[in-house]
C-alpha positions as CSV (number, residue, x, y, z in Angstrom):
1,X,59.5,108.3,76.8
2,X,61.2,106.1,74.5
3,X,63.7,103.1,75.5
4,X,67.1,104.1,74.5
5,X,68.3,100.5,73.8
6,X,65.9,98.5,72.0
7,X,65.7,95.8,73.3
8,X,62.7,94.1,75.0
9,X,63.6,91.2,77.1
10,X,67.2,90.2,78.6
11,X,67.8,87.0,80.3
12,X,67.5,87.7,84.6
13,X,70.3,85.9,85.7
14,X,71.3,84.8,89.5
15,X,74.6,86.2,91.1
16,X,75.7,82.7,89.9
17,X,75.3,83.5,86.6
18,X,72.5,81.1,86.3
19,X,69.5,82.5,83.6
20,X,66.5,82.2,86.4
21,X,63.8,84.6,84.6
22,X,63.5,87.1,82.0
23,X,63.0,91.2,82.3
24,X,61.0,92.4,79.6
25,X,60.3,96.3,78.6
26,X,56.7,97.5,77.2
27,X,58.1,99.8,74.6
28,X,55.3,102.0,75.0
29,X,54.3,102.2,78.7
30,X,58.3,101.9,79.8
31,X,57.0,99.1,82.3
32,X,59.5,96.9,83.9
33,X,58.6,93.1,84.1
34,X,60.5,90.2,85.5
35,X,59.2,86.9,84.7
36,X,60.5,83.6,86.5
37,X,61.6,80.3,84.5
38,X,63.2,78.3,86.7
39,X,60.7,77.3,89.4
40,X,63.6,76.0,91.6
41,X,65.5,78.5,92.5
42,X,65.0,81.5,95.2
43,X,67.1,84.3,96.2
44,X,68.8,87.4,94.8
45,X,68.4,88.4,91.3
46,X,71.1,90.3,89.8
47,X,69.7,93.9,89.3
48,X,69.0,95.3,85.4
49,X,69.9,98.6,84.2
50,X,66.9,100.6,82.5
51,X,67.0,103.8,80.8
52,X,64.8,105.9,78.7
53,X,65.3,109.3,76.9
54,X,61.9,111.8,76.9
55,X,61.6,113.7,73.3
56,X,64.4,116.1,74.2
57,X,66.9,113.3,74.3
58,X,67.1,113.9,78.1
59,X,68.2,110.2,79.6
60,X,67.0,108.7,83.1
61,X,68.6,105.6,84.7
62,X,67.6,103.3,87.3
63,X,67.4,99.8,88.4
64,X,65.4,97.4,88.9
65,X,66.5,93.9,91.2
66,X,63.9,91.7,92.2
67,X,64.3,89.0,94.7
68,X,62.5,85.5,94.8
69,X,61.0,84.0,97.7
70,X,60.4,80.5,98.2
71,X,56.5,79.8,98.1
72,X,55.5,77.7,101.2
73,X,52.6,76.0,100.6
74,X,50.0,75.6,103.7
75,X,47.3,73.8,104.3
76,X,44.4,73.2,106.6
77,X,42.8,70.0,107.7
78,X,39.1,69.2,106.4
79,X,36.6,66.7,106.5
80,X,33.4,65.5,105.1
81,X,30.5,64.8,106.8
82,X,28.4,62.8,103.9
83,X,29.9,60.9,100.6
84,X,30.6,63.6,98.3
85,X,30.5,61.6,95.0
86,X,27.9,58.6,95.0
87,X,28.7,55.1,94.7
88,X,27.8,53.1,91.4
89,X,26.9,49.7,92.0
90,X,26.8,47.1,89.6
91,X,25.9,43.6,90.0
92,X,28.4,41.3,88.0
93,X,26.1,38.3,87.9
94,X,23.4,40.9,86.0
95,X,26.0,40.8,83.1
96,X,25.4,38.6,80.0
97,X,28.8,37.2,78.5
98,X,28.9,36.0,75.1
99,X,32.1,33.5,74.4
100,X,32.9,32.7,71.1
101,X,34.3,29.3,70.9
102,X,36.2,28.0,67.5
């Protein structure tokens, strides 16, 4: 298969018309990716054309329209049961100062 228009990457734009990614084409595999850029936003994606020709000059079409979901971070509690990092003492009487008086 070969890409009919050569391009490799188009900007991925929300129904807005805000650029919120990029699609990119692997000129040799024909594989579709869509990359996010701006962290912010969720939601539809407006959908990108793709078409590719096989050595006959026969075309296919499709689309490709991803959607972003907003990532909902989770936690669980913990605890420790000893002091994970040991404690440095040092005695501040121990240390020798040296003034310089003029």
């Amino acid at each position: 298969m070969k890409m009919v228009n050569q391009l490799t990457s188009v900007d991925a734009k929300s129904p807005a018309g805000k650029v919120v990614g990029t699609f990119t084409v692997d000129k040799e595999t024909g594989v579709v990716t869509f990359t996010p850029t701006d962290k912010s936003y969720s939601g539809d994606v407006v959908a990108v054309k793709v078409q590719a020709a096989d050595t006959n000059g026969t075309t296919v079409e499709t689309t490709y329209t991803p959607k972003i979901t907003p990532v909902v971070p989770t936690s669980e509690d913990a605890t420790s049961t000893d002091i994970q990092v040991p404690l440095k003492q040092v005695n501040l009487y121990s240390l020798k100062v040296t003034a310089v008086c003029q």
